[in-house]
C-alpha angles and dihedrals in degrees: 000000000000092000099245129114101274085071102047124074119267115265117208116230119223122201121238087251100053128080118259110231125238115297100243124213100262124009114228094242081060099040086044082055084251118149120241119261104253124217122279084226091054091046085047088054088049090066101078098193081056094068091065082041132127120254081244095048087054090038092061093037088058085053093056088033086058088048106045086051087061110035125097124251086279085061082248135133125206112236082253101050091042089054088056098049099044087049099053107029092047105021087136094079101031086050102116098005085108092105097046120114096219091042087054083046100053098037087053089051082062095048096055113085090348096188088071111112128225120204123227101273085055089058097056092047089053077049110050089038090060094041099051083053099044123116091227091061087055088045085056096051096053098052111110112242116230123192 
């Protein structure tokens, strides 16, 4: 076992909005001898140049953290693996895109031939697109600065 994901067994993700089930007395990756996924704010914390760095240097940490929880062994995500990630982790920015014509664009892209894989710069680049369209960036830029 190389450690990734392939080789663990598959966690399921639940929305914000849906109940979590009942906690049950041991969870299968205990009871398989796998260790626990740790939080993506512990694993930030580990990375001791992390703790002098900018908002924007953790900021983008947290993203290939994100990534790198998810990818393969390859360090690799399927199209259909990378829409729900991006769905779920930054939905903040993708919330109301629906209608636009570059986010239809970019979501179909992830729909055809969804068991291709992207690589992490792809995935930045699906990122950073979505995020320079979204409705939240232009929220951001509105708000007044204060000092």
């Amino acid at each position: 076992m190389c450690g990734c994901r392939a080789s663990v067994p598959s966690t399921k993700q639940y929305s914000v909005n849906q109940p979590t089930p009942a906690p049950t007395k041991t969870s299968p990756l205990a009871a398989a001898g796998m260790p626990k996924r740790i939080p993506i704010a512990k694993q930030l914390a580990s990375i001791k140049v992390l703790g002098k760095g900018s908002d924007l240097e953790k900021a983008f940490a947290t993203a290939a953290l994100v990534y790198s929880n998810s990818a393969d062994c390859e360090g690799k995500l399927s199209k259909a693996e990378t829409k729900t990630l991006l769905q779920t982790q930054f939905g903040a920015f993708i919330q109301g895109q629906e209608n636009k014509p570059k986010y239809q664009e970019i979501i179909s892209a992830l729909d055809e031939e969804s068991e291709n894989k992207i690589d992490f710069e792809d995935f930045m680049i699906l990122l950073v697109s979505l995020t320079l369209m979204s409705d939240l960036l232009q929220e951001m830029k509105n708000m007044k600065k204060t000092k």
